[in-house]
Jmol script that loads the backbone (N, CA, C; Angstrom):
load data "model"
ATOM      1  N   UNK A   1    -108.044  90.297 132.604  1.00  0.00           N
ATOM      2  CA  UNK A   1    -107.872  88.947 133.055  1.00  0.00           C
ATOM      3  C   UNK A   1    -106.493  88.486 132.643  1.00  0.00           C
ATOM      4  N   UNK A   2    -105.603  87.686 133.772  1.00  0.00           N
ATOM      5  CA  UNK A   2    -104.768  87.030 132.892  1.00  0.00           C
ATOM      6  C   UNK A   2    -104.473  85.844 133.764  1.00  0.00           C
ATOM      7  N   UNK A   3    -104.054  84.804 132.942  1.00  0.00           N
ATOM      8  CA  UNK A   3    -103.728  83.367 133.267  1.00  0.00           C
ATOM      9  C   UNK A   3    -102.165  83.557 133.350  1.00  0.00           C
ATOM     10  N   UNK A   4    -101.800  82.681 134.860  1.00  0.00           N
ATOM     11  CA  UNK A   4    -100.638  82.206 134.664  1.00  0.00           C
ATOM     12  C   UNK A   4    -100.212  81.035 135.972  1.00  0.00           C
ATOM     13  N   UNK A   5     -99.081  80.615 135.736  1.00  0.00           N
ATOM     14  CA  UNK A   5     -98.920  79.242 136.928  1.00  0.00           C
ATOM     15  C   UNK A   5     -99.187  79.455 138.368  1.00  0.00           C
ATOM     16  N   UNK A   6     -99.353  78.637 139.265  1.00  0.00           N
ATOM     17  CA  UNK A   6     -99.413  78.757 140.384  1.00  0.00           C
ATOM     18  C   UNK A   6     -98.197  79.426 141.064  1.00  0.00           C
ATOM     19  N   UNK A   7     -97.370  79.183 140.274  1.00  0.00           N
ATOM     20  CA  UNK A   7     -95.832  80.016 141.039  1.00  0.00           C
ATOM     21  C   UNK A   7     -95.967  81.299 141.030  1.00  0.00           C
ATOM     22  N   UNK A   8     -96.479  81.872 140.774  1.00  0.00           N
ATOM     23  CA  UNK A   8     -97.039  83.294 140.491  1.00  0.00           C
ATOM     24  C   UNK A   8     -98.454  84.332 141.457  1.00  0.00           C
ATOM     25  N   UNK A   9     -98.814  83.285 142.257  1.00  0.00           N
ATOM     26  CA  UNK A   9     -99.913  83.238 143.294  1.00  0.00           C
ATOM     27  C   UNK A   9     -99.228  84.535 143.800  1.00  0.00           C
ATOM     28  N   UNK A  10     -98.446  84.945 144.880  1.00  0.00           N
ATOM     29  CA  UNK A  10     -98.007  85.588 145.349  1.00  0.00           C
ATOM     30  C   UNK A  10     -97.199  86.742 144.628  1.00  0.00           C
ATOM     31  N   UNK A  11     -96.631  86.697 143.809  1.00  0.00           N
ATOM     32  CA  UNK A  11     -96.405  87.908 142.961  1.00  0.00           C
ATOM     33  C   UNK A  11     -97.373  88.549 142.226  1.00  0.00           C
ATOM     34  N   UNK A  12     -98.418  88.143 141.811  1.00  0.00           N
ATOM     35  CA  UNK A  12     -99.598  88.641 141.222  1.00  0.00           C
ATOM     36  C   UNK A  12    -100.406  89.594 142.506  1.00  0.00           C
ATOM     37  N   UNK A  13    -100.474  88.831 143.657  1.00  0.00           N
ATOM     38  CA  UNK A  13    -101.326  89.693 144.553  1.00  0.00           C
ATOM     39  C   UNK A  13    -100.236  90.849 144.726  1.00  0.00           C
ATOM     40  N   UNK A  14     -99.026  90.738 145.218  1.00  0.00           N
ATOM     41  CA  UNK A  14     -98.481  92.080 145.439  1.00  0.00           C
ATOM     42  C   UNK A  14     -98.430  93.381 144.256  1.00  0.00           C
ATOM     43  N   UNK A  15     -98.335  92.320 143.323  1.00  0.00           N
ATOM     44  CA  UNK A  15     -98.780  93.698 141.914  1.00  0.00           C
ATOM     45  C   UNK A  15     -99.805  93.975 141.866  1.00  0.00           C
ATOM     46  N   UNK A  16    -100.757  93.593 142.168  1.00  0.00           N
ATOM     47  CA  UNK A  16    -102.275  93.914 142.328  1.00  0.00           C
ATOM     48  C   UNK A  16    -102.371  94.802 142.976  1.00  0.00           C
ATOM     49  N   UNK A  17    -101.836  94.717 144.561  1.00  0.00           N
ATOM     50  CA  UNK A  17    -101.667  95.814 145.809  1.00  0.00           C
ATOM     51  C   UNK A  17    -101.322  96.804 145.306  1.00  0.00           C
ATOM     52  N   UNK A  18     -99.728  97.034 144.798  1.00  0.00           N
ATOM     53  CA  UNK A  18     -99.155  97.788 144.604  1.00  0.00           C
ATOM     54  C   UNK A  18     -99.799  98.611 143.361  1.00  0.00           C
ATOM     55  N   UNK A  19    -100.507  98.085 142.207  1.00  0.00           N
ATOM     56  CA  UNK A  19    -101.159  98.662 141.387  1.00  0.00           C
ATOM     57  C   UNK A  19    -102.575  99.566 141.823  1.00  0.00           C
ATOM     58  N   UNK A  20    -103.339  99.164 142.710  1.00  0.00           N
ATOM     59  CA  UNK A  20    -104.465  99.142 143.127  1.00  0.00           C
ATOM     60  C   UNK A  20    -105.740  98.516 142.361  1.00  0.00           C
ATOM     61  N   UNK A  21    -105.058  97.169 141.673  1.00  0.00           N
ATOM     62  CA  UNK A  21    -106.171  96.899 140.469  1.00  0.00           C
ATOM     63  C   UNK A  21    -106.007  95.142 140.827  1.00  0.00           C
ATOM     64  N   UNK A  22    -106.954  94.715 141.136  1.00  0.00           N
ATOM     65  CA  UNK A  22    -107.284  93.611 141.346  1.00  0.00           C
ATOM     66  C   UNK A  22    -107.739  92.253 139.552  1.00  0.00           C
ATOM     67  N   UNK A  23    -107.294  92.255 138.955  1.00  0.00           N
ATOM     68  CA  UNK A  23    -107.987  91.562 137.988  1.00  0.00           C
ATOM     69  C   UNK A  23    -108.213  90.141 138.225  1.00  0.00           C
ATOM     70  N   UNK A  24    -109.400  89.798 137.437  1.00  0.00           N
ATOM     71  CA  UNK A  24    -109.490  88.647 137.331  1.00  0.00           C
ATOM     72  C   UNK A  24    -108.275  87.637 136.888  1.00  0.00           C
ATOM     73  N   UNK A  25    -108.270  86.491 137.530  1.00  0.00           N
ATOM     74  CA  UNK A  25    -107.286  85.314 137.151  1.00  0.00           C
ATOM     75  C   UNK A  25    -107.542  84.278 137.269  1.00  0.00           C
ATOM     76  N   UNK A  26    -106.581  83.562 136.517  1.00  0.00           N
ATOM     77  CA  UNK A  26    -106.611  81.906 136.570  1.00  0.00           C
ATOM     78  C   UNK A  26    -105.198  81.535 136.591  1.00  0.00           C
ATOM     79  N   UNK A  27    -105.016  80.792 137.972  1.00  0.00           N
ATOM     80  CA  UNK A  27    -103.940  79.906 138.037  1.00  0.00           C
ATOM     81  C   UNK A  27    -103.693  78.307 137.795  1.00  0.00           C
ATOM     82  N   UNK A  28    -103.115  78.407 136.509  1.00  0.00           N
ATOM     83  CA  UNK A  28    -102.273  76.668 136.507  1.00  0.00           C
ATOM     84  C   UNK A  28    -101.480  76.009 137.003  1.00  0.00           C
ATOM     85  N   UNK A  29    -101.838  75.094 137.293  1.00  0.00           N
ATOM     86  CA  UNK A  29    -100.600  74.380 137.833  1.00  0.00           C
ATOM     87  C   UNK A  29     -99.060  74.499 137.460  1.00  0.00           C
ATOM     88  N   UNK A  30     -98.321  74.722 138.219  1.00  0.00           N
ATOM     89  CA  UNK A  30     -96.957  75.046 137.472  1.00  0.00           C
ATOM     90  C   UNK A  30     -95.889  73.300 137.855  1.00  0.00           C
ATOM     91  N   UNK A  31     -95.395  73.335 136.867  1.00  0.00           N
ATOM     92  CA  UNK A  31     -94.467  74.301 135.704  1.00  0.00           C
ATOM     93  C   UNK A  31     -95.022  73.787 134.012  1.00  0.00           C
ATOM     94  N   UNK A  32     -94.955  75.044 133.609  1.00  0.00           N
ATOM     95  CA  UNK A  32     -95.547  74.653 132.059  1.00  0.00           C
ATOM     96  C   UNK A  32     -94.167  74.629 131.015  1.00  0.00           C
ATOM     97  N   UNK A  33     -93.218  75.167 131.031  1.00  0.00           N
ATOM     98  CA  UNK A  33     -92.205  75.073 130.217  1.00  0.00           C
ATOM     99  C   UNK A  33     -91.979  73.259 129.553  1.00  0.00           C
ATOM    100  N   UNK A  34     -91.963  72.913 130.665  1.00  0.00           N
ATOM    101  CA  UNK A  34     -91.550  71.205 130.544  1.00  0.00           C
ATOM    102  C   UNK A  34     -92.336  70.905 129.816  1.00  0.00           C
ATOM    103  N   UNK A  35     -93.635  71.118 129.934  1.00  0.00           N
ATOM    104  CA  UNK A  35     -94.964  69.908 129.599  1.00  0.00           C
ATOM    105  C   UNK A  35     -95.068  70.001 127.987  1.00  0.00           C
ATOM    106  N   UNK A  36     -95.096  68.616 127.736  1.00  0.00           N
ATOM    107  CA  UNK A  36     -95.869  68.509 125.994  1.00  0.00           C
ATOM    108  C   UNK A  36     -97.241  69.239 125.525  1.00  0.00           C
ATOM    109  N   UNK A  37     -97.156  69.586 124.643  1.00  0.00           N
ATOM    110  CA  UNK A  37     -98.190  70.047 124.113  1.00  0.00           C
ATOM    111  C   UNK A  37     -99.598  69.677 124.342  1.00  0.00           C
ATOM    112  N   UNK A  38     -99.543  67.779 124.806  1.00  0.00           N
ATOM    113  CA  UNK A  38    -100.957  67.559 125.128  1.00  0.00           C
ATOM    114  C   UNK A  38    -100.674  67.966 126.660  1.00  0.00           C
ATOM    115  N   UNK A  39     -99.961  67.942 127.005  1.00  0.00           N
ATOM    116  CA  UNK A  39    -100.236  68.363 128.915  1.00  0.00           C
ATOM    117  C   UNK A  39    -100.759  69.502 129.051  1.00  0.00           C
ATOM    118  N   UNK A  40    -100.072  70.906 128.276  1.00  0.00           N
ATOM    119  CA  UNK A  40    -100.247  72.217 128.377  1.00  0.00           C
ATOM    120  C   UNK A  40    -101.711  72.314 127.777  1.00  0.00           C
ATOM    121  N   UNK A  41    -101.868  71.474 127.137  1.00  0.00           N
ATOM    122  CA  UNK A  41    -103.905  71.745 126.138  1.00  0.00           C
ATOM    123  C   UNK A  41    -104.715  71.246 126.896  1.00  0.00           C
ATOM    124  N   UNK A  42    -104.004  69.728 128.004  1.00  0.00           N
ATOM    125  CA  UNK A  42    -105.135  69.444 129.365  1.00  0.00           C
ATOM    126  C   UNK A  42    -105.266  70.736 129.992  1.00  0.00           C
ATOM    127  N   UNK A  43    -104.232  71.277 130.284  1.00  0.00           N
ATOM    128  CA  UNK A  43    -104.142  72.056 131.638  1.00  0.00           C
ATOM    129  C   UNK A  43    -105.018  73.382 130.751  1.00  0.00           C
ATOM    130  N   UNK A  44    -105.309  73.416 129.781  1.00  0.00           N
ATOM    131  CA  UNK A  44    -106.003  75.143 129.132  1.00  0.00           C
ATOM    132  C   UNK A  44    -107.363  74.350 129.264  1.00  0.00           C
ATOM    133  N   UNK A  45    -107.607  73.065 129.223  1.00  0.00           N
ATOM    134  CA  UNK A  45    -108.850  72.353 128.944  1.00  0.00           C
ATOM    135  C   UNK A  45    -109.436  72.125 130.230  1.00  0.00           C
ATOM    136  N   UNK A  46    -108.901  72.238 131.424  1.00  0.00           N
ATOM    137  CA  UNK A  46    -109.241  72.316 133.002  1.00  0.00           C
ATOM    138  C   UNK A  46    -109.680  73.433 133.190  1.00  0.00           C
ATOM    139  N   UNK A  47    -108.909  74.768 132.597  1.00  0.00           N
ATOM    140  CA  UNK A  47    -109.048  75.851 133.272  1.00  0.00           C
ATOM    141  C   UNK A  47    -110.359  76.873 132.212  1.00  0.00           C
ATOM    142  N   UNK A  48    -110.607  75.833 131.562  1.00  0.00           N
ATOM    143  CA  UNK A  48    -111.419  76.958 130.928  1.00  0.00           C
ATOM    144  C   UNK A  48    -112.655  77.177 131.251  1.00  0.00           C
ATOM    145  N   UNK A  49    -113.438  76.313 131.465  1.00  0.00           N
ATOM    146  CA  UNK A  49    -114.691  77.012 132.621  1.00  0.00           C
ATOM    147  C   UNK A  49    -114.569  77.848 133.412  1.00  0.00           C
ATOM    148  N   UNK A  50    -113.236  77.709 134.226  1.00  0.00           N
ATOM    149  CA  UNK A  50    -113.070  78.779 134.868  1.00  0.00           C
ATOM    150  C   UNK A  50    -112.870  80.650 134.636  1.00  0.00           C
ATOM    151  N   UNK A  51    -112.174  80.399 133.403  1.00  0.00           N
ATOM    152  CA  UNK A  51    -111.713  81.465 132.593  1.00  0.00           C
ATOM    153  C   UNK A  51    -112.829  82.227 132.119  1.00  0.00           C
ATOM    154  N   UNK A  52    -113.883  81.565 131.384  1.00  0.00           N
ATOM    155  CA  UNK A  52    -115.020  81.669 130.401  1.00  0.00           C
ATOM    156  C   UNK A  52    -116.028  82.272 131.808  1.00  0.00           C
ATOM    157  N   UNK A  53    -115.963  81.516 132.744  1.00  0.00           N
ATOM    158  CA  UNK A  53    -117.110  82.198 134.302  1.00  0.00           C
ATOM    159  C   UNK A  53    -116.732  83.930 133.970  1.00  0.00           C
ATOM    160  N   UNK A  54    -115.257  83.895 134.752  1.00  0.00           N
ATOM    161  CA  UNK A  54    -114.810  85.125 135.506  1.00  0.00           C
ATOM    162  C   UNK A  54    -114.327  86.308 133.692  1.00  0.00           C
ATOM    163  N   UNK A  55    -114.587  85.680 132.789  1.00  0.00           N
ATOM    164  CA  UNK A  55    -114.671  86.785 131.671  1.00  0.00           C
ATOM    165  C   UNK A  55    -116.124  86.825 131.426  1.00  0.00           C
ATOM    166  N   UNK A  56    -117.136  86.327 131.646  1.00  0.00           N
ATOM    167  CA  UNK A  56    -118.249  86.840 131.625  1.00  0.00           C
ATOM    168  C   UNK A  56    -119.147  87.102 133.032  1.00  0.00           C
ATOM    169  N   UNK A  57    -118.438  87.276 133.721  1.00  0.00           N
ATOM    170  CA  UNK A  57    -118.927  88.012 135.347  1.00  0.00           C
ATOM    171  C   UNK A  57    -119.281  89.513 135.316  1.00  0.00           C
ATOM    172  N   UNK A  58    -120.321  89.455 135.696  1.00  0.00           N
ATOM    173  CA  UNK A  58    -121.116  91.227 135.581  1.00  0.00           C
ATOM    174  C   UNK A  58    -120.263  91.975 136.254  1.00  0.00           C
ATOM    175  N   UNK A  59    -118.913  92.145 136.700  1.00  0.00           N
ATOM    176  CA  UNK A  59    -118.431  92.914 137.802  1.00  0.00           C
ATOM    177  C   UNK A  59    -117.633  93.494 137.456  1.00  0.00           C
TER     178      UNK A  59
END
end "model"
wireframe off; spacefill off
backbone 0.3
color backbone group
């Protein structure tokens, strides 16, 4: 599994292709460099249901 910004949508699938390995992910909203510490802990605090699903998915 790995998390990273939405700017990354499209480079992730072609490494995927090109790898032949599909992993699980979670995309954030981008851009995270800028954001304060409470923005970047909303944005881990949105995505974590999501995260917590697809790391415990039987597949």
């Amino acid at each position: 599994m790995f998390i990273a910004s939405t700017e990354f949508v499209v480079a992730a699938e072609k490494q995927a292709k090109s790898l032949g390995f599909n992993p699980h992910s979670v995309f954030i909203q981008h851009p995270i460099q800028d954001r304060t510490d409470e923005e970047v802990q909303a944005l881990a605090d949105a995505a974590l249901e999501e995260i917590l699903a697809q790391i415990t998915a039987g597949d």
